[in-house]
N, C-alpha and C positions, 0 to 999 in steps of 0.2 A: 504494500500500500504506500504512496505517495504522498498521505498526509501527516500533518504532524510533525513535521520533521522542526527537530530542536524541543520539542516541547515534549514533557515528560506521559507516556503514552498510560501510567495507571490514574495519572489525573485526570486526564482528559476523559478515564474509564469511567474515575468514579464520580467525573461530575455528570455523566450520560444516562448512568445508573439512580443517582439524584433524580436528575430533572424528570426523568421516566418516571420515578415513582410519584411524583407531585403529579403527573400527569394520569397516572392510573388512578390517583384519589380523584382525580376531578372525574374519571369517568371514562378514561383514553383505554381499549384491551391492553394490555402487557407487552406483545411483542411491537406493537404498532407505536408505542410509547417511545420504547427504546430505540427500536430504527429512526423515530424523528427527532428523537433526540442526538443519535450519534451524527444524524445527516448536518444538523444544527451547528453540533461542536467541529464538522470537518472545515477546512476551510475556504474551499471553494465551495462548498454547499452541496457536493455532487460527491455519490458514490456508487458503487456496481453491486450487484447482490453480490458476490464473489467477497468483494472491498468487507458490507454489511454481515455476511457471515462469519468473516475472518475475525474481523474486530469483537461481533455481540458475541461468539460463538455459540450462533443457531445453523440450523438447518433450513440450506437453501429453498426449502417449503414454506419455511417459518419468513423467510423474506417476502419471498410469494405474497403471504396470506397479507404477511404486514401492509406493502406497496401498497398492496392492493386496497385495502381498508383507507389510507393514506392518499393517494389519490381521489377517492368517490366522495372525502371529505374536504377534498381541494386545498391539501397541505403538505402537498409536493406532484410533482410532475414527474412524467420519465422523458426519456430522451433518448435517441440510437445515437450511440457509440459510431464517427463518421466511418465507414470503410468496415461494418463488424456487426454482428447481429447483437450484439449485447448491448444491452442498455442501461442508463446510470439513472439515479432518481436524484433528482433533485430541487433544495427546500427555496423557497425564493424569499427576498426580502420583504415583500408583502403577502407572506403566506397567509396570515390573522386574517387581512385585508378579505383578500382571498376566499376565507373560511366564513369568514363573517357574513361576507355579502352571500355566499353561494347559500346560507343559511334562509336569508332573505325567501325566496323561492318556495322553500318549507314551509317559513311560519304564516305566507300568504295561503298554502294551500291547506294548513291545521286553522286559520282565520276562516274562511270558506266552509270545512268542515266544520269548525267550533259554531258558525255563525246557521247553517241549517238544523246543528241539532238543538240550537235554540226558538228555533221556527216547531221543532218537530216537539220537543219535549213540553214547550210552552214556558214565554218568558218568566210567569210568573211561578211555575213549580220552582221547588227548592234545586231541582238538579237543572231546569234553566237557568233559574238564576247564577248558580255558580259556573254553567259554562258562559255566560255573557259576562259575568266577573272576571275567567280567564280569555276568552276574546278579548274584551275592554283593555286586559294587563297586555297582550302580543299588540294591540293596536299600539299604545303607549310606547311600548320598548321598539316598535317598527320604526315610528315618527323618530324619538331619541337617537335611536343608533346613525342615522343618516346622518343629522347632524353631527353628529363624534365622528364620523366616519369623514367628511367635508372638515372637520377642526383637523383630524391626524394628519390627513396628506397635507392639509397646509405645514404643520407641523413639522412633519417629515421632509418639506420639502427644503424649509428652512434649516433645520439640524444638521440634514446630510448631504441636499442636493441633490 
């Protein structure tokens, strides 16, 4: 592997091991944690399943499954390798961005759902009511994030360009 180089390679283990486990408390599976967190720690951002198994010491299955969860959650990409069938995953600098908006798409369509089963259940029962309570909370956090999301990249564009 190609990364890393100069920098002590159990620290960088165990801050990957770290960040992963913060990440499974929030709710990330295990292996998927750990592959994005090592993608995170490399420092071009990109690595090969070959690269990921060497380092987490999993099974190239186990990368598999991982990418794969990783991708459909839009917090990382793959990429062909020029001239090679192999391909590297890699995490991008607006991956959150990335994650957050693709989330976007979800919470309009659990909005849509939340908001007929309050047609169907009847606004005034107690389980309409609380699904228009939780409608009411996705509309609120939909309106907020945009905003946050328009302050970051100003943000961002300022801090780092």
């Amino acid at each position: 592997m190609t990364e890393a180089v100069g920098r002590d390679p159990e620290a960088v283990s165990a801050f990957v091991e770290r960040f992963a486990a913060q990440l499974v408390e929030a709710g990330v599976p295990r292996m998927p944690a750990r592959v994005f967190a090592a993608l995170l720690a490399s420092d071009t951002g990109t690595l090969t399943s070959a690269e990921l198994a060497g380092q987490l010491r999993i099974s190239p299955a186990a990368v598999s499954g991982a990418v794969r969860y990783l991708a459909q959650v839009h917090l990382i990409s793959r990429e062909r390798e020029p001239g090679s069938r192999r391909e590297r995953y890699r995490v991008h600098s607006d991956q959150w961005y990335e994650a957050l908006t693709s989330r976007e798409a979800i919470i309009k369509r659990w909005e849509a759902a939340l908001s007929e089963g309050v047609a169907r259940l009847g606004p005034e029962s107690p389980a309409g009511r609380r699904l228009a309570e939780t409608l009411d909370f996705f509309e609120f956090i939909e309106k907020d994030v945009a905003g946050m999301m328009e302050r970051w990249r100003a943000h961002r564009d300022r801090k780092y360009g």
